[in-house]
C-alpha positions as CSV (number, residue, x, y, z in Angstrom):
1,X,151.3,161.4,194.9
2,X,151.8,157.7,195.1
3,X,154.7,155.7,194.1
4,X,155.2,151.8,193.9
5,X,159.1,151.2,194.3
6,X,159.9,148.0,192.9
7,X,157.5,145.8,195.3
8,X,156.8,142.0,195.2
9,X,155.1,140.2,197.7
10,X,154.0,136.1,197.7
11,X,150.7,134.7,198.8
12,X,150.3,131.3,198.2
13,X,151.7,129.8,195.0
14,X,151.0,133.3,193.1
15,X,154.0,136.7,193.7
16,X,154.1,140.1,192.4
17,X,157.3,140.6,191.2
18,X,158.9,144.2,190.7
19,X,155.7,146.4,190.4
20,X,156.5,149.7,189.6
21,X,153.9,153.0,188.5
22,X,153.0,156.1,189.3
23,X,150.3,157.8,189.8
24,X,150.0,162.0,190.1
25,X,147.2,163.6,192.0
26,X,144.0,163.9,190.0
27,X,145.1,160.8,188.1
28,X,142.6,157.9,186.5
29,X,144.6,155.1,186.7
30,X,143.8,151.9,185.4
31,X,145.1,148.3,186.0
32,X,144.0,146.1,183.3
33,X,144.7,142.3,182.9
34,X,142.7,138.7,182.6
35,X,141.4,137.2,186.0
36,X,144.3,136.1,188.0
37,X,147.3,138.2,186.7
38,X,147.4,139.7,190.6
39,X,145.4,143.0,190.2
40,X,143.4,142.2,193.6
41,X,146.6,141.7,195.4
42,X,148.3,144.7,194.0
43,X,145.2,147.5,195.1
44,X,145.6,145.4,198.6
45,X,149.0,145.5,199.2
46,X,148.8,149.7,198.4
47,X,145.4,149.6,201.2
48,X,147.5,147.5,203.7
49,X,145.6,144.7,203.7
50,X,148.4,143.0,202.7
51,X,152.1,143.2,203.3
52,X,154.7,143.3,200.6
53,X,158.0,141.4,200.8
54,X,160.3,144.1,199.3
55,X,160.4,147.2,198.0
56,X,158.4,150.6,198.9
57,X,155.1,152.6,198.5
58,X,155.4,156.4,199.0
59,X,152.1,158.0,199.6
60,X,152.7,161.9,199.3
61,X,156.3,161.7,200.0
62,X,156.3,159.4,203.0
63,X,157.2,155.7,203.2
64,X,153.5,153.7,204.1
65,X,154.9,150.0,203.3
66,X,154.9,149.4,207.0
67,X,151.8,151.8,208.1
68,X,148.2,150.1,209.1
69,X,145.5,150.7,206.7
70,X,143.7,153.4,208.9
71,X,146.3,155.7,208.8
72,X,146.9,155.2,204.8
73,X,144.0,157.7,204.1
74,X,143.0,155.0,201.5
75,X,139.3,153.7,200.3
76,X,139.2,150.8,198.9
77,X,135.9,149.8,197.2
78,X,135.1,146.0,196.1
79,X,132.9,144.6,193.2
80,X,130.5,143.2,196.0
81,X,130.8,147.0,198.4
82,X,131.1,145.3,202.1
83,X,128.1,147.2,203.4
84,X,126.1,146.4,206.4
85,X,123.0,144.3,205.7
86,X,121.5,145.7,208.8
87,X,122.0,149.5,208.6
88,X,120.7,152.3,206.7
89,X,122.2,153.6,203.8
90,X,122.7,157.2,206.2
91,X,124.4,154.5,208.4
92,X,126.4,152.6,206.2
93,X,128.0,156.2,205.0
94,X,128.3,157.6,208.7
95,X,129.8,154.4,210.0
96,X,133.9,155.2,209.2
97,X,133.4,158.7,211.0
98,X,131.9,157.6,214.5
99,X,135.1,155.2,214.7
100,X,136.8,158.3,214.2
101,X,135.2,160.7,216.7
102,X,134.2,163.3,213.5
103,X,132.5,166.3,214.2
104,X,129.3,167.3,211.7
105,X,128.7,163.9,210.7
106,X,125.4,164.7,209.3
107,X,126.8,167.5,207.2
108,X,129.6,165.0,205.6
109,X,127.0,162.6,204.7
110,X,124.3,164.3,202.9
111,X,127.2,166.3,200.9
112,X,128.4,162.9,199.7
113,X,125.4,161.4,199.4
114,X,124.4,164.4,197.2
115,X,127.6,163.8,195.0
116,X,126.7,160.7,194.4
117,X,123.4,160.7,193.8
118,X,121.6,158.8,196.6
119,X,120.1,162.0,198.8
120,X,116.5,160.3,198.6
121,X,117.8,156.8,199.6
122,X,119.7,157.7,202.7
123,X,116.7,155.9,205.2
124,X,116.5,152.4,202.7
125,X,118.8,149.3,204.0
126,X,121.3,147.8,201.5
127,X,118.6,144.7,200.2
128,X,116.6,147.4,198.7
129,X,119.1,148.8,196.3
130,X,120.3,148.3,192.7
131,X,123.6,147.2,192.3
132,X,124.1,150.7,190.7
133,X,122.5,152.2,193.9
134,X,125.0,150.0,196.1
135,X,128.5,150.9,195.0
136,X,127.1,154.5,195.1
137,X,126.7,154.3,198.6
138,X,130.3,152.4,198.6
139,X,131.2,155.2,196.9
140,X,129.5,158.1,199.0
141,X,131.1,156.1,202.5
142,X,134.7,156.7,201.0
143,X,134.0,160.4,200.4
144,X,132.6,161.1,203.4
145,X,136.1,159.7,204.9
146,X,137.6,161.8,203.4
147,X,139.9,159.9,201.6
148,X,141.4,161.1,198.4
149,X,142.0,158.1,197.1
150,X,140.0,155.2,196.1
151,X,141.1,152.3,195.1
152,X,138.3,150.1,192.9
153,X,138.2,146.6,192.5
154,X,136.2,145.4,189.6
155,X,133.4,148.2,190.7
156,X,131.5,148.1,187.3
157,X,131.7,144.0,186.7
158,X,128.4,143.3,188.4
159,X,126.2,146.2,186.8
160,X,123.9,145.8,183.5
161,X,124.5,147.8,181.1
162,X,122.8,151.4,182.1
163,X,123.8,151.6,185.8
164,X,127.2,150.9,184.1
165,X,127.2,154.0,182.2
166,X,125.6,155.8,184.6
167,X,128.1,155.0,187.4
168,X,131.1,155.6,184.8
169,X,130.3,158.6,184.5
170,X,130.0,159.6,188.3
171,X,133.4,158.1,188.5
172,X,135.0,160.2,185.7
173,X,133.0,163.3,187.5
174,X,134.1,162.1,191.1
175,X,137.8,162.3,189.3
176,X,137.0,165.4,187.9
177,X,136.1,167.0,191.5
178,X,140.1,166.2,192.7
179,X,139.4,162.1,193.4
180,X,142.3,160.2,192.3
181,X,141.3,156.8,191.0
182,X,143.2,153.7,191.2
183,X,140.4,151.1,189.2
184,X,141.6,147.3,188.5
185,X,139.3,145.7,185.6
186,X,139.6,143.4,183.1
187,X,137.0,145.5,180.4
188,X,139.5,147.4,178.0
189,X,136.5,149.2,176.6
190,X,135.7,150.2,180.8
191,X,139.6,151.3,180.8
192,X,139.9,153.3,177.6
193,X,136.2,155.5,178.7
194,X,137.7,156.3,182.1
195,X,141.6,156.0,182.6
196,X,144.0,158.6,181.5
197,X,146.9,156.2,182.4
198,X,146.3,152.3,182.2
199,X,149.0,149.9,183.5
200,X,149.0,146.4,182.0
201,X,149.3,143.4,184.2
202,X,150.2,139.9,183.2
203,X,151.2,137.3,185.1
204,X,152.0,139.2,188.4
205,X,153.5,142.0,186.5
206,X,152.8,145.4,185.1
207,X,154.4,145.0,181.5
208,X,153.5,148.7,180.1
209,X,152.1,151.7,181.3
210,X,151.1,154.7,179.2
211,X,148.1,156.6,177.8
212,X,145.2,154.3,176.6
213,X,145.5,155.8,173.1
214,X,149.9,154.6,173.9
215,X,148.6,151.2,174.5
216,X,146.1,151.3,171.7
217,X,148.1,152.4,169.1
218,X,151.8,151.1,170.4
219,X,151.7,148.1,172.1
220,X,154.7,146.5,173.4
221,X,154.0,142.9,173.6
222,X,151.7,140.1,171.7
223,X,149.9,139.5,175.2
224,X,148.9,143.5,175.1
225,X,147.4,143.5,171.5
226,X,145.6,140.2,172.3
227,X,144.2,141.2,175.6
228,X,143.0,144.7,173.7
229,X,141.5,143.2,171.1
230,X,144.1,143.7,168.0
231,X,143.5,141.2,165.8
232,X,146.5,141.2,163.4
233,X,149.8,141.3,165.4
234,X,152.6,139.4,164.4
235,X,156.2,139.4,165.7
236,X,159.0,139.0,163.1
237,X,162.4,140.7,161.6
238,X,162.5,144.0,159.8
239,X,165.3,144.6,157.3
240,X,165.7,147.7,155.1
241,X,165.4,147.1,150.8
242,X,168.4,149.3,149.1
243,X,166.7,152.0,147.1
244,X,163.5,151.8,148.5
245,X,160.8,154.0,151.0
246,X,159.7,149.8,151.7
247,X,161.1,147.8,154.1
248,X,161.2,143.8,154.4
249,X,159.3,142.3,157.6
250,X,160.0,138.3,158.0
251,X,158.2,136.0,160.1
252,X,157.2,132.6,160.2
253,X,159.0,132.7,156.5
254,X,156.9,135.1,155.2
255,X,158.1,138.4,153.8
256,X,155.8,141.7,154.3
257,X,156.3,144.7,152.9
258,X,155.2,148.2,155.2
259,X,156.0,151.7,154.6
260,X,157.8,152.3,157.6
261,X,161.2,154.5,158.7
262,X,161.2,152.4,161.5
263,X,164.8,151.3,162.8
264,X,165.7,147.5,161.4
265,X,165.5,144.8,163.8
266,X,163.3,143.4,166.0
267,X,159.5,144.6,165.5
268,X,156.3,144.0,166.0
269,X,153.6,144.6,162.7
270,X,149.7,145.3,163.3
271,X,147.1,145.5,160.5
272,X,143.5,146.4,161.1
273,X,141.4,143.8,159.4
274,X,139.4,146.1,157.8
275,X,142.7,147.2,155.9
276,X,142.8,143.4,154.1
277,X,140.6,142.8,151.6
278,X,140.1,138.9,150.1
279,X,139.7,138.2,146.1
280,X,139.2,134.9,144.6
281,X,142.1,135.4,142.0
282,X,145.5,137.1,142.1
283,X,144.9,141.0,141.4
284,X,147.1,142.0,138.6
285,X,149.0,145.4,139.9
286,X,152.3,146.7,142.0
287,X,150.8,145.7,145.2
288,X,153.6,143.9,147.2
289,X,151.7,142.5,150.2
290,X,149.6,140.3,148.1
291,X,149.0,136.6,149.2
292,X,147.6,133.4,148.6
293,X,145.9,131.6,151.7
294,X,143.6,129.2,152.9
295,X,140.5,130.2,154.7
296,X,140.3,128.7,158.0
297,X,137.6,130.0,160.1
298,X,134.7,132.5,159.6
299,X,132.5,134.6,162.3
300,X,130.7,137.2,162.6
301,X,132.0,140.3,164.3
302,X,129.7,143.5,165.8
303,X,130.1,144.9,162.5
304,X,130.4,142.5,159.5
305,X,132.4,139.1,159.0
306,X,135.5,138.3,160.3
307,X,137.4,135.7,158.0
308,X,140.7,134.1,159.5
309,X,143.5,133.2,156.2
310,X,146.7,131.2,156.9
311,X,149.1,132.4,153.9
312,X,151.7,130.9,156.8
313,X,150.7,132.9,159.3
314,X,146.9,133.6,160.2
315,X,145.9,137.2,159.1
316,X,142.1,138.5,159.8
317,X,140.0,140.3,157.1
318,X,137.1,142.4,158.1
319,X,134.9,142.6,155.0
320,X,131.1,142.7,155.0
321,X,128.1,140.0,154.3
322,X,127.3,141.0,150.6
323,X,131.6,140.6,150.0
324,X,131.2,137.6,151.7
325,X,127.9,135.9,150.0
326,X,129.4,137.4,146.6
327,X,132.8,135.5,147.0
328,X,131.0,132.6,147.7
329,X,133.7,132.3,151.2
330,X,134.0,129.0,152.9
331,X,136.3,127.8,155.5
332,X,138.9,125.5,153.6
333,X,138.7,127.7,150.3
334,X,142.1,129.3,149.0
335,X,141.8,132.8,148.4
336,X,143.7,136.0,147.3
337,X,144.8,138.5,150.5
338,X,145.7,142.0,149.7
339,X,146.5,145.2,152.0
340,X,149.0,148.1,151.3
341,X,152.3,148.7,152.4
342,X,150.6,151.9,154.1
343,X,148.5,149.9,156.0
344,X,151.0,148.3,158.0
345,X,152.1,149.9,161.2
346,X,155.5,148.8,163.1
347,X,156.6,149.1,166.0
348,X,159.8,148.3,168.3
């Protein structure tokens, strides 16, 4: 349905460079990075608010890098939804079909006010609305264009925490009804409960696109298992061991031990922290991936403590309050590390 072909555009100091996704009819597709990566500029350049330098996007087939934005067939909706201060909600909606001379006006904006959920609101002005209630009219004004495609900007980053939920799951029902979604954000957890496709941007480019379970469980660079929250994610060397179902993973001069079929060279190793547990004294035993460390810092997480241990590289354990009282933990105390070779996952 739409293609991005290799486009990069400058503005300023900041460029896109060589953006390139996909995104199939009845997609959700996400683009998630930190503040200033480019994900505003990207959505704009696909609306035509702003032209790209090089390369193409192909809307249904047919080249649109050079076409204004009123003949893209595009909404775009904003974090703070542009609507008029001064007009109803009924007018707000109405307002992109009397520019275009639409028959049964009335008709198209009670059905998308009723899809969205704001049939009793249509004679209030936009001051009287929750932010929840505003992007719905947003919302009900691109469907009553009828566009069939909306590009979001940040839509959910103003809301508390209800009209969140609530308008998350309008959006995924919105998608549902034949909508396809193109929603920047920088809220992984906002990603995973509506995408079926994210696309990763750093630093003016998209650096891995997939399922968000792909991302979750496979990511391709440190920067991705950062941004998504992975805690333990180091980069290093894998090496097979003759006569073994172990292999050998180096880095930073330490040696790791997964269970892994995973080709040798270059890899990247995740463990959960909830997968390391911390002694006081060396367990006796045939683990291999057993450590001695110093603890260096010590916080609570949403469930239990998080304790950070540099054995040379810093690994996070996950354990609870009652290990942590019980082990008498402090930051600057050398401690015992332990996982299994199970526990680690690698990937290329």
């Amino acid at each position: 349905m739409l293609v991005v072909d290799n486009i990069s555009l400058r503005a300023g100091n900041f460029e896109l460079k060589e953006i390139n996704f996909r995104v199939d009819k009845g997609d959700y597709f996400v683009i998630l990075g930190i503040s200033g990566v480019g994900k505003s500029l990207l959505l704009e350049s696909i609306a035509g608010l702003t032209k790209i330098n090089s390369g193409e996007i192909i809307l249904r087939g047919r080249k649109i890098s050079d076409e204004k934005i009123q003949k893209r067939n595009i909404s775009i909706v904003y974090q703070d939804a542009d609507l008029f201060p001064h007009l109803t909600v009924f007018e707000n909606i109405a307002y992109p079909l009397h520019s275009r001379t639409e028959k049964n006006i009335r008709e198209k904006v009670l059905k998308a006010a009723e899809q969205t959920g704001i049939a009793d609101k249509l004679e209030r002005i936009p001051g009287t609305l929750s932010g929840g209630e505003y992007q719905r009219v947003a919302l009900a004004r691109s469907l009553a264009s009828g566009n069939d495609i909306f590009l979001l900007d940040e839509p959910l980053s103003a809301l508390d925490p209800k009209s969140k939920n609530d308008l998350r799951a309008l959006l995924r029902k919105l998608n549902r009804g034949g909508i396809t979604i193109i929603h920047v954000t920088h809220d992984y957890e906002e990603a995973v409960s509506l995408a079926n496709k994210i696309g990763v941007m750093e630093n003016g480019r998209i650096v891995h696109v997939a399922s968000p379970e792909e991302i979750f469980k496979h990511p391709k660079s440190e920067f991705v298992a950062q941004f998504i929250g992975i805690k333990n994610f180091l980069r290093g060397e894998l090496t097979a061991i003759p006569q073994s179902d172990l292999k050998r993973f180096s880095t930073n001069g330490i040696n790791i031990f997964p269970l892994t079929n995973v080709n040798d060279g270059e890899a990247f190793l995740l463990i959960q922290p909830d997968e390391i547990s911390i002694s006081n004294s060396a367990e006796s035993g045939s683990a291999r991936n057993h450590f001695k460390g110093k603890i260096t810092d010590i916080a609570r997480a949403k469930i239990g403590i998080e304790v950070t241990v540099d054995i040379g590289c810093e690994l996070i354990s996950l354990i609870s309050s009652e290990a942590m009282n019980s082990l008498e933990l402090k930051i600057g105390k050398e401690v015992w590390i332990s996982f299994k070779a199970s526990a680690c996952k690698i990937y290329k």
